[in-house]
N, C-alpha and C positions, 0 to 999 in steps of 0.2 A: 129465460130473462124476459120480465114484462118491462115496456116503459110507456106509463101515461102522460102523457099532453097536457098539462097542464093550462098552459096558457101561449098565445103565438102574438106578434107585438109589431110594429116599424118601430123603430129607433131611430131621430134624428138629430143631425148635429145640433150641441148647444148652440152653436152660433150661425148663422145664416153665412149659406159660400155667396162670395162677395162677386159682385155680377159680373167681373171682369174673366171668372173661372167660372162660368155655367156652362161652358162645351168644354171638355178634354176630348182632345184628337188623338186616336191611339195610335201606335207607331206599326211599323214593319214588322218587327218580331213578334208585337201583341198580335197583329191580323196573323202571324202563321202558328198559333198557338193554338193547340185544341183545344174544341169548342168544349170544357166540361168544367164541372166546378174544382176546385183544388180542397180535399179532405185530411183534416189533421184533428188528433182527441187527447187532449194533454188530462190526465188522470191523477187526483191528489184525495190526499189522505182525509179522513174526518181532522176537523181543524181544531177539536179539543173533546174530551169524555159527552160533553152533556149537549153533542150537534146532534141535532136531528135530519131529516128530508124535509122539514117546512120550505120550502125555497124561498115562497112567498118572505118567508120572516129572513133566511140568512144571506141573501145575493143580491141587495136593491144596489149596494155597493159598485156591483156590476153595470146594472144597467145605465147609471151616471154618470159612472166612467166613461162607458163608452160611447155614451151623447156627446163625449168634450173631445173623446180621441176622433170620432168621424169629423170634427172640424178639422181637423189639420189631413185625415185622409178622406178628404171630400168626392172622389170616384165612386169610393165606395157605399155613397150613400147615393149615388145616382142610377141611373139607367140605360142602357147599352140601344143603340140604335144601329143595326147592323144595316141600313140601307146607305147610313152615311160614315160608319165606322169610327163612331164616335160617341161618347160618354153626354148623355143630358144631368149635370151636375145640381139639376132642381131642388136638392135635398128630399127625396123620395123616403129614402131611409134604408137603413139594414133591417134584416131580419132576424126577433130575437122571441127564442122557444125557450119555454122553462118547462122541464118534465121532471118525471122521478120514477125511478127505479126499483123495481120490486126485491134485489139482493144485494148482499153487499157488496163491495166492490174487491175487498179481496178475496173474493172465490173467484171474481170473472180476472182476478191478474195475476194468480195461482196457477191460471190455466193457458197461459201465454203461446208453450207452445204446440200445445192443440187446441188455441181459442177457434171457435165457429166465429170467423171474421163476420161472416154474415148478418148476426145477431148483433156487431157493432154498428151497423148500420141503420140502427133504431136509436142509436143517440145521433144520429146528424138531423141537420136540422132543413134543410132540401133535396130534393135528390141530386146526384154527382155528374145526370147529363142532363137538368133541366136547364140549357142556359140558353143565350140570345134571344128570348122572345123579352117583349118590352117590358111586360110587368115581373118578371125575371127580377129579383135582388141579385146587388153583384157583391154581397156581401152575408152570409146570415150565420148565425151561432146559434148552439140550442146548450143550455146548462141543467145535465140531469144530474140530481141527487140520489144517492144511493140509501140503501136503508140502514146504514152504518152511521151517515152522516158524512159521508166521502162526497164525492160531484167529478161529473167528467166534464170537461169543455172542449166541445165541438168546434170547429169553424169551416167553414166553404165557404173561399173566395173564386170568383170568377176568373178561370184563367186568359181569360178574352180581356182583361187589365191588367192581372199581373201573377208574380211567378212565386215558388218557394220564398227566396229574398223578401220579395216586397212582403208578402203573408206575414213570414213571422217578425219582421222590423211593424208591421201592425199590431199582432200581438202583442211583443215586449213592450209597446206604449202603451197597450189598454192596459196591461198589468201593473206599471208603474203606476198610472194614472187611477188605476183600482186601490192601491194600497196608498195612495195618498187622500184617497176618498176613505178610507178608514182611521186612518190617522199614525199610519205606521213612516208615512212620510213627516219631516217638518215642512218642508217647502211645498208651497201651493204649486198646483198642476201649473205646466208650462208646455203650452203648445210645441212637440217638435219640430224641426223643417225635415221635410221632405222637398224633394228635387223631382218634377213632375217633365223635366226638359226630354223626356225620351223621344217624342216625337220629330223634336229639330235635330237629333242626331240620326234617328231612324226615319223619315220621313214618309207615312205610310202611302202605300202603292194602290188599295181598294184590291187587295189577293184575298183567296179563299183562304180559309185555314184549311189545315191539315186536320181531317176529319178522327176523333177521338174512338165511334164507331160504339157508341153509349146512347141508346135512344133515350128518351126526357126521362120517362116514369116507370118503364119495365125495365127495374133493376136486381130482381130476384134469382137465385140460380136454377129456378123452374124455366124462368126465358133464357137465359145465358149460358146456363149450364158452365158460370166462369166462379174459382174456387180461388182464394187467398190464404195463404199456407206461411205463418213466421218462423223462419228458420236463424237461430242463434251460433251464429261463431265466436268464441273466446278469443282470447287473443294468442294464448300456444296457436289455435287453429289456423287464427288467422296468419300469424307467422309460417306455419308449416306450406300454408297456400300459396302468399307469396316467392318460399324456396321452392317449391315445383312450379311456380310461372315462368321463372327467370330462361331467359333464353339456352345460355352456358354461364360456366362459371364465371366469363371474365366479365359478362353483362350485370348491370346496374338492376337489384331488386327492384320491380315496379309496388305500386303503391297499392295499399292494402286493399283500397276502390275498387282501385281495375284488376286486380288479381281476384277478386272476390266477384265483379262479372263476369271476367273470363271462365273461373270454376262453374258458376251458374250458366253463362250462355252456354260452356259446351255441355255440361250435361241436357241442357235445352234442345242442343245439337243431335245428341244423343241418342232420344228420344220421337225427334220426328223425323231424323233421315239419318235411321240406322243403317238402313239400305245401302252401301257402297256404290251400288248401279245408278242409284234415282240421280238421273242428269242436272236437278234443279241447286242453282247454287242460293246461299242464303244472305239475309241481312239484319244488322243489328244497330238501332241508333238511342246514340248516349244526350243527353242531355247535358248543356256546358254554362254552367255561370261564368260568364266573361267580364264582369265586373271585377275589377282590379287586374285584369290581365291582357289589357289592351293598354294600348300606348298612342295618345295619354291613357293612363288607367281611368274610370269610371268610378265613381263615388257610389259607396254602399249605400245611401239614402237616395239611389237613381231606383226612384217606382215605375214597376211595369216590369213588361217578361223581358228581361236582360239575357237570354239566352239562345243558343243556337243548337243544332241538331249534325253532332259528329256521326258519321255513316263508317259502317264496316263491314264491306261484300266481298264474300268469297267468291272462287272459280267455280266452273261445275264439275259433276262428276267429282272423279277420286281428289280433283284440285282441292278442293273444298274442304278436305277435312285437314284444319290446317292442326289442330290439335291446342293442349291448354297453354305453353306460351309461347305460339304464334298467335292464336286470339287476342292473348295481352297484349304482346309485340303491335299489334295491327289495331288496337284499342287507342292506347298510349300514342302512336303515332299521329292517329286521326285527330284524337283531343287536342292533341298541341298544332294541326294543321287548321283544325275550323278557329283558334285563339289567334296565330296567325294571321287568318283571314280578316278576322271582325278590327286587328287592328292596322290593320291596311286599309279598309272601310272608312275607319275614322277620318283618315287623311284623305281618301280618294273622291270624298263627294259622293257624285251622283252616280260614279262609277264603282266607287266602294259599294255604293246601295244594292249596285243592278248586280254586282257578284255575289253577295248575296241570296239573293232576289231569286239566282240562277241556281246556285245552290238545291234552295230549297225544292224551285222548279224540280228537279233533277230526285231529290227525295219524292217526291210526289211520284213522279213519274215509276221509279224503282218500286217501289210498294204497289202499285198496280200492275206490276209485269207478271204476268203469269208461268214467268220462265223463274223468279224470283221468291223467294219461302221468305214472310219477315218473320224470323226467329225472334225478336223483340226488344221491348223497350228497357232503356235503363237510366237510372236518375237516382245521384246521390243527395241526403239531407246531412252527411256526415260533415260534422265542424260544425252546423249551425248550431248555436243555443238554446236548442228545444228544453234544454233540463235548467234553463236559468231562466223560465217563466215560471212569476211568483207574481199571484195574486191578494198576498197578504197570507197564504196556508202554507206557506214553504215551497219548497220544487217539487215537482208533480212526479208522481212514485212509478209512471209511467208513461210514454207517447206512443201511439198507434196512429195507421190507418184505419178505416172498415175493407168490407169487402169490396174491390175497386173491378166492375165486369169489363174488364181491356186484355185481351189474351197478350201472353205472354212479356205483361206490364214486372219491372220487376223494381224497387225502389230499398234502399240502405237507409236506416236510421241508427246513429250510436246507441250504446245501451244506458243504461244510467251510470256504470259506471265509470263510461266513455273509454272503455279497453275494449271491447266488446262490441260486435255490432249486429241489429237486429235485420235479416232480409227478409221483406215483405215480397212474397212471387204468385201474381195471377193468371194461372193459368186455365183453361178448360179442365173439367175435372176427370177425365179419362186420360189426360196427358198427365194431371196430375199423379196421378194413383203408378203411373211409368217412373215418372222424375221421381218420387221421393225413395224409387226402389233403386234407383240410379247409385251404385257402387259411394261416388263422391259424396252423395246426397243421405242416404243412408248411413256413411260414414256418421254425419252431425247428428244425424236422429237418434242415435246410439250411445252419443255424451250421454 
């Protein structure tokens, strides 16, 4: 797969940010959010017989849309100043790439699941650790056309503003806002609200982030030697995972989510401390949308990273291999301990902050222990409305990542037929070529 570069752009708001919003001050959980871009490629079909790859001639649509949608998400047309941890809202602009594609696009979605994640990484439109330097977009898209007349859309937002959430509540406005620049809407665009108050609930501290461990520009698997592998469970499958997570029978099936990491983390487990002997115990941390699960609950239109980081460490030695559901058991419990947390936060003030605050300290500290294995990360996109973005061509015939180089990065997307869910797993690729032999893991490669 070639893709040519057509043309590279700023995009800026239709309308100037109004001077009273030319600093956004980021909050507590944006400062502890890794420093890297957030990568997503929503993929749609040719939008009738007679499309071409002109881009030039079929996507202006886009680009004026999304001059109107960066007024109302005006962050992301500005620039990140990490000396004072705060957004210069100057209207700088996003960044906007139009390239095209040398094949069509359903041979590269035919091939899902042995796609070379790799090769999607030529349709994004920055790289996915270039972030915090000033001239850094915290916002860029790149629209490549395929030779069928299909088109993939890219986006990377900076996780250093905001998270999953905020991301795709930005897309589905650019896409409303797209088909109403077509004419598929009747009603003229209408600036959404977004709720930009994170800061006054989260009050940022000036903390480091928790380092993503993604250098800016050397993102090949020549330097990283880190492999992205989609693995597909059905839903029989997924059902059958959940009845071996359950603790016993009189316990409560856990959710498809966490049974679906647990199967993943242990066979992750698996694979690098098969050892019985190796004294080193491990750790795994989930990613938690806490929006609507805090009390008061939080508004979905609350921008920024609204989330926290549920930990799950085992003992050492033979402790540790607690098996697939005690992992769940120990998963489930965490997740509903950090939701807990964040909403006792809310009531507690400055003392809500600093628990926190401590938290996180404590994660930091854990992943730098050399007594400690992090086994890895995990983050579900399952329930968001990835397949109800429509740009005017219908919903998009597929969503992906690219290749994301973060070892033992693992991330859930629904499938399109939302019974189904696709795991995207980054691992080094010598552990890989272990895990996919991995009895459980294996099992799926063999639908």
């Amino acid at each position: 797969m070639k893709v040519e570069i057509l043309s590279r752009k700023l995009i800026k708001p239709h309308t100037a940010t109004s001077p009273n919003f030319r600093t956004y001050n980021i909050s507590l959980l944006d400062e502890l959010a890794p420093n890297m871009n957030f990568p997503i490629i929503f993929y749609y079909s040719a939008p009738d017989k007679d499309s071409t790859n002109d881009i030039t001639i079929g996507y202006k649509h886009l680009k004026k849309s999304l001059s109107k949608v960066l007024t109302s998400f005006h962050p992301f047309a500005g620039r990140y100043h990490i000396d004072t941890h705060s957004v210069d809202c100057g209207d700088q602009g996003a960044e906007y790439v139009e390239a095209k594609v040398d094949i069509r696009l359903d041979d590269l979605a035919s091939q899902r699941m042995n796609v070379n994640a790799e090769l999607l990484n030529d349709l994004l439109p920055y790289p996915i650790g270039a972030t915090d330097g000033y001239d850094d977009p915290l916002l860029a898209v790149q629209i490549s056309a395929f030779s069928c007349g299909g088109v993939a859309i890219a986006v990377c937002s900076s996780h250093r503003i905001a998270d999953a959430s905020s991301t795709i509540l930005f897309v589905k406005a650019w896409a409303i806002a797209a088909k109403q620049e077509l004419g598929y809407v009747d009603e003229p665009y209408q600036p959404i609200s977004i709720n930009f108050n994170s800061a006054s609930l989260f009050p940022g501290k000036m903390l480091s982030c928790i380092p993503s461990g993604i250098p800016r520009d050397k993102e090949n698997i020549d330097e990283h030697r880190i492999v992205t592998k989609m693995f597909h469970f059905n839903q029989n499958k997924i059902e059958s995972v959940r009845e071996r997570a359950r603790l016993n029978d009189a316990s409560k099936i856990p959710t498809r989510v966490q049974s679906l990491f647990g199967l993943i983390g242990q066979a992750m487990i698996d694979v690098h401390l098969a050892n019985p002997e190796n004294p080193k115990s491990h750790t795994f941390i989930q990613a938690v949308n806490v929006r609507k699960k805090t009390v008061p609950p939080l508004p979905d239109n609350l921008f920024g990273n609204i989330f926290l980081l549920a930990r799950v460490q085992s003992g050492e030695g033979p402790d540790r291999l607690m098996g697939l559901p005690g992992l769940v058991d120990c998963l489930s419990k965490t997740v509903k301990g950090v939701v807990d947390t964040c909403g006792k936060a809310l009531s507690l003030g400055k003392e809500g902050q600093t628990m926190i605050s401590e938290g996180c300290y404590e994660l930091k500290r854990s992943l730098s222990d050399p007594n400690i294995y992090f086994a890895g990360t995990f983050t579900s996109w399952c329930k968001f409305p990835l397949y109800e973005v429509d740009f005017g061509w219908g919903e998009p015939t597929w969503v992906s990542i690219p290749n994301v180089p973060m070892k033992n990065a693992v991330v859930l997307i629904d499938d399109k037929s939302g019974e189904g869910i696709e795991a995207w797993v980054c691992m080094d690729e010598n552990d890989m070529q272990k895990f996919i032999q991995h009895n459980d893991i294996a099992d799926i490669l063999s639908e």
